[in-house]
C-alpha positions as CSV (number, residue, x, y, z in Angstrom):
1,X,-23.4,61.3,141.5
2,X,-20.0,60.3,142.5
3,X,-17.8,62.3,145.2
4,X,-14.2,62.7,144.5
5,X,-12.2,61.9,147.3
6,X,-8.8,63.4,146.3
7,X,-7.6,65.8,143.5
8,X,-4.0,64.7,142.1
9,X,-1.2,66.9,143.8
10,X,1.4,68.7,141.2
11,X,4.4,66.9,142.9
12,X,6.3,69.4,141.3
13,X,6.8,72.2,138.3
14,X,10.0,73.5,136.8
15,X,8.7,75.5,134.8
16,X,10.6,78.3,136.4
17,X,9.2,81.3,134.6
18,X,5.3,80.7,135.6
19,X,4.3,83.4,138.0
20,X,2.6,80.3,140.2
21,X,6.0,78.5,140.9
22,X,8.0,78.8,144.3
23,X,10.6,77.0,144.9
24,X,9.7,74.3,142.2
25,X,5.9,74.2,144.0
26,X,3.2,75.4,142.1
27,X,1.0,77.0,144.3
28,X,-2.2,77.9,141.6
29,X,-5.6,76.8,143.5
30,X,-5.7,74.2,140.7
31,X,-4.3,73.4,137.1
32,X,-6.1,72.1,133.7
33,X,-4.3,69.8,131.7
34,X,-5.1,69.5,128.2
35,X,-4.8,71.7,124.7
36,X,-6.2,69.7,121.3
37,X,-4.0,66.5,121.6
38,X,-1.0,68.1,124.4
39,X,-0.9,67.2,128.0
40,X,-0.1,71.1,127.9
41,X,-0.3,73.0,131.4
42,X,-2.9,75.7,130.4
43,X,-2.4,77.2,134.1
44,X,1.0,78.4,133.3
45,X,1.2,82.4,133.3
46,X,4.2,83.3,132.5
47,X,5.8,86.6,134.2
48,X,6.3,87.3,138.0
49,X,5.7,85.4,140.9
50,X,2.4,86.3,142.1
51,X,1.3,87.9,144.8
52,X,0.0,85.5,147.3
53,X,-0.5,85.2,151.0
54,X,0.2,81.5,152.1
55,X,1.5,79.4,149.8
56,X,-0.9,76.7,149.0
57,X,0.0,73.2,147.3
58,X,-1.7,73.0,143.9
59,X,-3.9,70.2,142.5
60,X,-5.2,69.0,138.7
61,X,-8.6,70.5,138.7
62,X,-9.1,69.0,135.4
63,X,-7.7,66.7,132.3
64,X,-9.1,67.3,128.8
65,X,-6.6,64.5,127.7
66,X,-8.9,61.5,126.9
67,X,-6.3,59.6,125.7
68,X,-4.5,59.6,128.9
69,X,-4.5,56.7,130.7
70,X,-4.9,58.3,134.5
71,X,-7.8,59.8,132.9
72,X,-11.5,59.0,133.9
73,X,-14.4,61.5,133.0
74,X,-12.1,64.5,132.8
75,X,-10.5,64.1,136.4
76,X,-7.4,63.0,136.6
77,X,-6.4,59.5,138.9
78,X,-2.6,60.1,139.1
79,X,-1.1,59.7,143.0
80,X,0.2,62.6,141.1
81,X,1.6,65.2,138.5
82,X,5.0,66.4,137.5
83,X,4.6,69.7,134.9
84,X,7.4,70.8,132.9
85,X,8.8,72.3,129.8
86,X,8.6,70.2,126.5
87,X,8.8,71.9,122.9
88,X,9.2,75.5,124.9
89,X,5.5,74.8,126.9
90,X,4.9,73.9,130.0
91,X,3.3,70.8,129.6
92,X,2.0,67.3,132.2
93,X,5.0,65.2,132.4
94,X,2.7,62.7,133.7
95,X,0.6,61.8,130.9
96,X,0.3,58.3,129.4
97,X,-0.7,57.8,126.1
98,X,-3.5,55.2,126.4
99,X,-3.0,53.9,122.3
100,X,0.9,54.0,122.9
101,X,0.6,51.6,125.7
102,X,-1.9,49.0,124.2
103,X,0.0,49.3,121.4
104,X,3.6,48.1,123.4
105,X,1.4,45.7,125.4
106,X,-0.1,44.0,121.9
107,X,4.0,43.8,120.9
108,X,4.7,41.7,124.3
């Protein structure tokens, strides 16, 4: 069994109307990335901020996005994550499309 040694730190979130962001933080224990084929943020609850002690400094818990090249059995390997809006949702700004970039690096 392997040990992880780090999760990837959200770095930041403007997703301004999710009750887990302060101050462009998020401060959820930890965030899943992935919906079908979208790097979408499915930890993002929209409404008001929510009720929480100390502010904590959230981390990718886990990444249904195979195709993504910081990717490695479901964990994501980014120094770390930036989440915002794309097509109204929040979604990982992070994400790297694995096909996309051998597909640019075949073209070099």
């Amino acid at each position: 069994m392997k040990t992880i040694r780090f999760m990837s730190a959200v770095r930041s979130c403007t997703v301004t109307g999710c009750a887990f962001n302060r101050a462009l933080d998020c401060t959820a224990n930890g965030v899943t990335i992935g919906e079908a084929a979208h790097p979408r943020c499915l930890s993002s609850v929209a409404g008001a901020q929510a009720s929480r002690g100390e502010c904590i400094k959230a981390g990718v818990g886990a990444c249904k996005m195979n195709g993504c090249t910081h990717n490695r059995q479901l964990c994501c390997e980014a120094r770390g994550v930036n989440v915002g809006i794309r097509d109204g949702r929040a979604t990982c700004m992070t994400y790297r499309d694995v096909a996309l970039r051998k597909a640019r690096a075949a073209m070099l």
